[in-house]
C-alpha positions as CSV (number, residue, x, y, z in Angstrom):
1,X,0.0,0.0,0.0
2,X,2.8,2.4,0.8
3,X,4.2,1.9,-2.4
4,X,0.8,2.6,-4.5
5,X,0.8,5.5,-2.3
6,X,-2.0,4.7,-0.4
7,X,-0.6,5.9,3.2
8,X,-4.1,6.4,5.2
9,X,-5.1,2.5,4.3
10,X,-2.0,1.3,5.0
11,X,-2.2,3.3,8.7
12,X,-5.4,2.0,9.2
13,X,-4.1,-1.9,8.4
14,X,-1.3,-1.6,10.7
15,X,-3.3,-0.3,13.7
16,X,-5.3,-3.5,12.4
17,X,-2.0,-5.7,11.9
18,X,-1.2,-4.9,15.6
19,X,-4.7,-6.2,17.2
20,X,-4.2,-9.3,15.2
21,X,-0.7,-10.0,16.7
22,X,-1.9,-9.2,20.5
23,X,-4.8,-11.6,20.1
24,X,-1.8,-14.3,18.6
25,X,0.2,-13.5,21.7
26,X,-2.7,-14.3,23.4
27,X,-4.4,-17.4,22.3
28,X,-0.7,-19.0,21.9
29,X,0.0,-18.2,25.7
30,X,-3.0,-20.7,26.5
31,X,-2.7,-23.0,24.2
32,X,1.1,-23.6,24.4
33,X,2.2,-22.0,27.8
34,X,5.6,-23.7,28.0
35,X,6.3,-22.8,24.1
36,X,6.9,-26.2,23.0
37,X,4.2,-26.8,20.5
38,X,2.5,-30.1,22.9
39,X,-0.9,-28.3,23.3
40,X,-1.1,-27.1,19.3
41,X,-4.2,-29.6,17.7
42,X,-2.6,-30.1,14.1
43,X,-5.5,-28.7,11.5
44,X,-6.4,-31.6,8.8
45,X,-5.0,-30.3,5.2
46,X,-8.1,-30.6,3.6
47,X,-9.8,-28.3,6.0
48,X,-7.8,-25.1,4.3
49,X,-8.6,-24.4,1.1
50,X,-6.2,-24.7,-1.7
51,X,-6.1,-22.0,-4.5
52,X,-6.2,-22.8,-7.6
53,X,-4.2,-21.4,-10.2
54,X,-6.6,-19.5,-12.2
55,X,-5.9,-18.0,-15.6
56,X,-4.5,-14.7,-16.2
57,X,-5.9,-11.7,-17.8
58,X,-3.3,-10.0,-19.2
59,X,-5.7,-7.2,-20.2
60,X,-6.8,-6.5,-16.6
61,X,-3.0,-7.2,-15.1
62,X,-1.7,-4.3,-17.8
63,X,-5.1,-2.0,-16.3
64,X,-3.8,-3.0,-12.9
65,X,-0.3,-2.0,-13.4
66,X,-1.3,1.1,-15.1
67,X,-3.3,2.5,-12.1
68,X,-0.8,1.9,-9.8
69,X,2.1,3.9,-12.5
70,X,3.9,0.3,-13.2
71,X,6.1,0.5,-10.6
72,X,6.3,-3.2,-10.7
73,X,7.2,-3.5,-14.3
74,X,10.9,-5.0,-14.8
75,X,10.3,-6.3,-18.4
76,X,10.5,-3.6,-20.8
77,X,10.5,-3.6,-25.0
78,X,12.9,-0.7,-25.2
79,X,15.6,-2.8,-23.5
80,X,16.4,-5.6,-25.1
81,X,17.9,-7.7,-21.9
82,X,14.8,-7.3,-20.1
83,X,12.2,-8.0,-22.8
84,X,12.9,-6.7,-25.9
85,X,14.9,-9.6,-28.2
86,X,11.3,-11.3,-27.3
87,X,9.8,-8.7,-30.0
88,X,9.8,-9.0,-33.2
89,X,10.6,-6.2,-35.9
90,X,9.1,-5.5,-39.1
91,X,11.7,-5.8,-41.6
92,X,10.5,-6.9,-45.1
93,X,13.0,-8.6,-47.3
94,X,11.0,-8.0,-50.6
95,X,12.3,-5.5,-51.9
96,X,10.0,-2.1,-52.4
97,X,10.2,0.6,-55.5
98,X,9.8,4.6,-54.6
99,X,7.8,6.2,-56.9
100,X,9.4,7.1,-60.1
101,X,8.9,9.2,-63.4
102,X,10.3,7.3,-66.4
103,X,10.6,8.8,-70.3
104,X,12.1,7.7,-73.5
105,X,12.7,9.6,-76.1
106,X,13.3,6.3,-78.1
107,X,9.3,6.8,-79.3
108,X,9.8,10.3,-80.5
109,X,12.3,9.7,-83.4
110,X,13.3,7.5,-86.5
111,X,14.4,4.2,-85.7
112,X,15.9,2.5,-88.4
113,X,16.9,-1.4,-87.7
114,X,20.5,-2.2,-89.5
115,X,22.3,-5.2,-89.8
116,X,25.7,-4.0,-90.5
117,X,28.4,-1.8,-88.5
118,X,28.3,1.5,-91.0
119,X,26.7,2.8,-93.8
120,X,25.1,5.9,-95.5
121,X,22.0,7.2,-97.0
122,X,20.8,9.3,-100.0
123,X,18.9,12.5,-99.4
124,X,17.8,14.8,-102.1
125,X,19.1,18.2,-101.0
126,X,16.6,21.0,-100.5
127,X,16.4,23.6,-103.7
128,X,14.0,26.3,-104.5
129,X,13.4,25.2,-108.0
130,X,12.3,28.3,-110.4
131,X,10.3,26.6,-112.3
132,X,10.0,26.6,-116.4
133,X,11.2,29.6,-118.8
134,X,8.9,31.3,-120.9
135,X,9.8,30.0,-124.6
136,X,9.0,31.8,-127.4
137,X,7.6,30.0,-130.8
138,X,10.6,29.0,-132.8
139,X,13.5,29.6,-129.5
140,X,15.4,27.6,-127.7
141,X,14.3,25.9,-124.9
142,X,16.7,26.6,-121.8
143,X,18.1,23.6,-119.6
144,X,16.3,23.2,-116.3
145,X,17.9,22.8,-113.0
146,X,18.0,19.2,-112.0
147,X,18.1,17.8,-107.9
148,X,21.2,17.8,-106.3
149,X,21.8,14.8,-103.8
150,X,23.8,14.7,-100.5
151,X,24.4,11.3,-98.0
152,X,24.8,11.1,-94.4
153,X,26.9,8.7,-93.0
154,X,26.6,6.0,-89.5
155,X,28.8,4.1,-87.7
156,X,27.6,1.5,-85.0
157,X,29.3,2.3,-81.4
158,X,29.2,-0.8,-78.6
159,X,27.7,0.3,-75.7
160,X,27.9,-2.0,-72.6
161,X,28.3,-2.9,-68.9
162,X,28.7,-5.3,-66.5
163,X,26.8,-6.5,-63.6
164,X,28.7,-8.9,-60.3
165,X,26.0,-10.6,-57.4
166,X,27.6,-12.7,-55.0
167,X,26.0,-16.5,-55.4
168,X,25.3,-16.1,-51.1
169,X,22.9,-13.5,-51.6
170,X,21.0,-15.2,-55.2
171,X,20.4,-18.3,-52.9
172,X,19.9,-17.3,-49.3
173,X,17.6,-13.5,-50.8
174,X,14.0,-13.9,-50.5
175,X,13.5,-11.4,-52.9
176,X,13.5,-11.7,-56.9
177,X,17.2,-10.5,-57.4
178,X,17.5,-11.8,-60.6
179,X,14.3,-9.8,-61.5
180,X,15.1,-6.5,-60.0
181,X,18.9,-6.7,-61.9
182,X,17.1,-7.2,-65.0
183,X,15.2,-4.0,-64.2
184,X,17.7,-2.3,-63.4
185,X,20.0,-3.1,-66.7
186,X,16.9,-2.7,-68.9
187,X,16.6,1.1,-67.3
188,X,20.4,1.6,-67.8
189,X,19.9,0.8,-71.7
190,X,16.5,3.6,-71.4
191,X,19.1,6.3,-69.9
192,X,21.6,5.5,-72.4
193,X,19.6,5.9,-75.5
194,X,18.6,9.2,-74.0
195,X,21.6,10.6,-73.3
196,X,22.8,9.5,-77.0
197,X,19.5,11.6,-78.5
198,X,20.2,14.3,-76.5
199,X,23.3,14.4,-77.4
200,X,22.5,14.6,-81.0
201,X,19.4,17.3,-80.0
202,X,21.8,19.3,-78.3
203,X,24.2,19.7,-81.2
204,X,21.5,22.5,-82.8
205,X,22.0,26.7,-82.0
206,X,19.3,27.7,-79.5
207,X,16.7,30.0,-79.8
208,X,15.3,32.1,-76.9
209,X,11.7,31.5,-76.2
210,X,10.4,34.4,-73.6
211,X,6.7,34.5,-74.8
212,X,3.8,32.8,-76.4
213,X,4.6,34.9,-79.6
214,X,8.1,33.4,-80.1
215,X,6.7,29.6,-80.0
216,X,3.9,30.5,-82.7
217,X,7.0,32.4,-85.4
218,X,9.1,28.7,-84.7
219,X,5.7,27.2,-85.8
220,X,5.2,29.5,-88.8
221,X,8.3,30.8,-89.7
222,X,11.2,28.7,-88.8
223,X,9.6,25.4,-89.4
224,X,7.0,26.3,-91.8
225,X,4.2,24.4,-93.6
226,X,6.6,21.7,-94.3
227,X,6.6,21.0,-90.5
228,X,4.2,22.6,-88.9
229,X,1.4,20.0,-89.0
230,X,3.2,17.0,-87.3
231,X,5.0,19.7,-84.9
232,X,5.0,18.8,-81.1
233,X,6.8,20.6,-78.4
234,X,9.1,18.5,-75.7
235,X,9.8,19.8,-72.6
236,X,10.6,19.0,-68.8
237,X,9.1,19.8,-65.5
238,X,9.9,22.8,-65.1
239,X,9.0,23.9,-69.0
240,X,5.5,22.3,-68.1
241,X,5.5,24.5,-65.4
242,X,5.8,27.5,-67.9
243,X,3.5,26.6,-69.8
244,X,0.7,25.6,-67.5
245,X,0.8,29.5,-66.8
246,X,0.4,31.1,-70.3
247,X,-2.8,32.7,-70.6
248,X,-5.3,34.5,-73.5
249,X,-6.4,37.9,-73.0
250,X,-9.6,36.7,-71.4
251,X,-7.6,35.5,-68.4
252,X,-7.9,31.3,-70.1
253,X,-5.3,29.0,-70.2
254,X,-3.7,28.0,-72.9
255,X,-2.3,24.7,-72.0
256,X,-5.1,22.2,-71.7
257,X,-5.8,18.2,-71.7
258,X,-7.1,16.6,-75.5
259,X,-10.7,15.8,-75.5
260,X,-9.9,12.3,-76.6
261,X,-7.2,11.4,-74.4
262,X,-6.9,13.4,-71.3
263,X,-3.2,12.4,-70.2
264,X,-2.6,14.4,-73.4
265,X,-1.7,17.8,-73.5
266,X,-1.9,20.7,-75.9
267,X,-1.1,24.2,-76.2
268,X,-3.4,26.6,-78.4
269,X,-0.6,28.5,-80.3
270,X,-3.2,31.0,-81.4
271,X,-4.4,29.4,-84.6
272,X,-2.3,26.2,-84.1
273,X,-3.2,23.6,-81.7
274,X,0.4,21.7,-80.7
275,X,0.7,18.3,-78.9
276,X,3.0,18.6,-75.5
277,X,5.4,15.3,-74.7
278,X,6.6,16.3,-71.0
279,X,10.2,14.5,-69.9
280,X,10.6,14.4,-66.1
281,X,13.6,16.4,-65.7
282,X,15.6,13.4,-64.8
283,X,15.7,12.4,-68.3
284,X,15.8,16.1,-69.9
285,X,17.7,18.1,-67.1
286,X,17.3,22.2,-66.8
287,X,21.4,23.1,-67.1
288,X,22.5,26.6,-66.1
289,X,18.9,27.8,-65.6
290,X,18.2,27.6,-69.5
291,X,14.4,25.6,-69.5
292,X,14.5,23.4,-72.9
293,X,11.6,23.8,-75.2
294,X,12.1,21.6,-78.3
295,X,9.7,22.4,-80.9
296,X,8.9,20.5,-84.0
297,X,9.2,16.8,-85.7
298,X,11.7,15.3,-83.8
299,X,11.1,12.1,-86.1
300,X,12.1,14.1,-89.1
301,X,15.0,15.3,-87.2
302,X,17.1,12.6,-85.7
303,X,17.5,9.0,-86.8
304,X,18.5,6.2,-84.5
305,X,20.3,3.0,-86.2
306,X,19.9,-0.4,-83.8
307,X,22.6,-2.3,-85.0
308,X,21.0,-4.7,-82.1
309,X,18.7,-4.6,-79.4
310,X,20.4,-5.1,-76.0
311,X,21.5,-8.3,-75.1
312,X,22.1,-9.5,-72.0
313,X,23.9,-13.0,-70.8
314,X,25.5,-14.2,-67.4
315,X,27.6,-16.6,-66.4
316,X,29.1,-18.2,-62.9
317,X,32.9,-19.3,-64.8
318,X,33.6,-16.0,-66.8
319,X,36.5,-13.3,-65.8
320,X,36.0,-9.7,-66.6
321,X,39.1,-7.2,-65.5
322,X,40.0,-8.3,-61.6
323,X,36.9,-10.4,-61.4
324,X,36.9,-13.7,-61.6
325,X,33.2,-15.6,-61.0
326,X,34.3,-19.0,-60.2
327,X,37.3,-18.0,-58.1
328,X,34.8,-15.6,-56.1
329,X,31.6,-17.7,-56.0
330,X,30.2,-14.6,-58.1
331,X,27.2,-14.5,-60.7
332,X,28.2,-12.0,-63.7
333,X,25.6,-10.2,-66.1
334,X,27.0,-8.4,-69.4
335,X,25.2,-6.0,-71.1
336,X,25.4,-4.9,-74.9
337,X,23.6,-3.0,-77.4
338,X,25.0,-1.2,-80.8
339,X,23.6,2.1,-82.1
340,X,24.2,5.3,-83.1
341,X,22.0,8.2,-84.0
342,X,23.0,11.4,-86.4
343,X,21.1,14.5,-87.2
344,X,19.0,13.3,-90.4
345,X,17.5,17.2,-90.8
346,X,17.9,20.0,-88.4
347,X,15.8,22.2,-90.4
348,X,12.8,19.8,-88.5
349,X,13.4,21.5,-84.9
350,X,13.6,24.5,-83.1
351,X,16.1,23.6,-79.8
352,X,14.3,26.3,-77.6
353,X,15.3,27.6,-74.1
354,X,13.1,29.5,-71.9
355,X,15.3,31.4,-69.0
356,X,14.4,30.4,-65.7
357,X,16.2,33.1,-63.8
């Protein structure tokens, strides 16, 4: 009682506690005067009651200890001597994805399957013909101008990687290594193709885009009707974010989802309606502030030659560099794909920035 803090009950039960032991003293001085025990009539066993062990409630023992501030308690979770290697933590072994915003740019231009390391193609050059001379009756006729031709050239580059996982963790894992690796390689070959495009995008002189104006003379001036049809404009994030806040006069804006597919977007270019292709900026980074705004047929512009789609192989005996599988009980994956990707016609794009200073 005194430690539950209940001091007046536990007064009150050792006044009673006292009265108890004087009426002992008492009875015990008649019943064994000389102290040895001869004048004590031993009590039958079955004449006390036994208690039986009765189940616990461990709902109303955790009440219990509450009210009285645990002071009892010497088992605790947060130590793990007195308790807490009995309780189990929740650790999952299969293995969880954070969200993520993935974009190729592989869709958006001219693939062209080849089945040989280098090669070339014949373009007719661009001319602005004149058209016929006037001819007199009885005068010579004058010699026309005939096409001119011009080739561009490709060269098949190797492109590869390599991949170790210890055979330990492929037999003892729970969790679909072998399937997340693949992933993961299958991604690498996305960022790669990316990175070559862009790098072939990148290659054209910029144009400063500051207002809705300058996007609608790339549509009709610089790209023309030759273009201008199967235009779209490629951005990021932040070029989104740019254009999500253009506005008409009457306060509308201009960006807004296509009727027939609403993860579409298109921007009303005054009389020209343009399809938008967003790239998280991941994929199509913002560099030194300058938001890109690519406007135009990217198809028409670049063209990607696949020499072969990636391949991928592993083996548990192969050595690559200072690794050696079977020496070190390791699983190798190699990784290959050919390409290469040229400029086919930069007269097809507009490489825009938009200054986000």
């Amino acid at each position: 009682m005194v430690e539950q803090g209940r001091l007046e009950e536990a007064k009150e039960a050792k006044e009673e506690l006292k009265k108890l032991q004087e009426q002992f003293d008492l009875l015990k001085d008649v019943v064994d005067p000389d102290g040895n025990g001869a004048g004590i009539v031993p009590i039958p066993q079955n004449a006390i009651p036994v208690p039986k062990d009765e189940p616990k409630d461990s709902v109303a023992e955790f009440a219990n200890a509450a009210r009285h501030g645990f002071r009892n308690a010497t088992m605790v979770e947060g130590t793990p001597a007195d308790g807490g290697y009995t309780v189990p933590e929740d650790i999952q072994t299969r293995i969880n994805e954070y969200r993520d915003a993935k974009a190729s740019l592989i869709n958006l231009v001219d693939v062209e399957k080849v089945t040989t390391n280098k090669g070339q193609r014949t373009f007719k050059k661009r001319a602005q013909q004149t058209g016929f001379a006037k001819v007199g009756e009885g005068s010579k006729i004058p010699a026309g101008t005939t096409p001119q031709f011009e080739r561009i050239s490709y060269e098949i580059e190797k492109y590869a990687g390599y991949f170790a996982v210890t055979n330990e963790l492929l037999a003892d894992s729970d969790a679909n290594i072998v399937g997340v690796l693949t992933q993961w390689i299958g991604d690498e070959s996305r960022v790669t193709r990316n990175k070559i495009i862009l790098e072939v995008l990148n290659a054209k002189e910029k144009t400063a885009i500051a207002t809705l104006d300058d996007i609608k003379k790339a549509l009709n001036v610089t790209l023309g009707q030759a273009f201008k049809s199967t235009s779209r404009i490629i951005t990021n994030d932040d070029g989104l974010q740019w254009l999500d806040t253009l506005k008409d006069d009457d306060g509308k804006y201009l960006l807004q989802p296509n009727p027939t597919d609403s993860m579409q977007m298109r921007l009303a270019a005054g009389a020209t309606t343009v399809p938008v292709t967003v790239v998280p900026n991941a994929d199509l980074p913002t560099a030194e502030g300058q938001i890109p705004l690519i406007i135009g047929d990217v198809k028409e512009a670049v063209k990607f030659f696949d020499r072969n789609q990636m391949s991928i192989m592993s083996s548990n005996m192969a050595a690559i560099g200072e690794l050696n599988a079977f020496e070190e009980d390791l699983t190798l994956w190699r990784a290959i794909e050919r390409e290469d990707c040229i400029m086919k016609d930069e007269a097809a794009f507009v490489y825009g920035q938009i200054s986000g200073n």
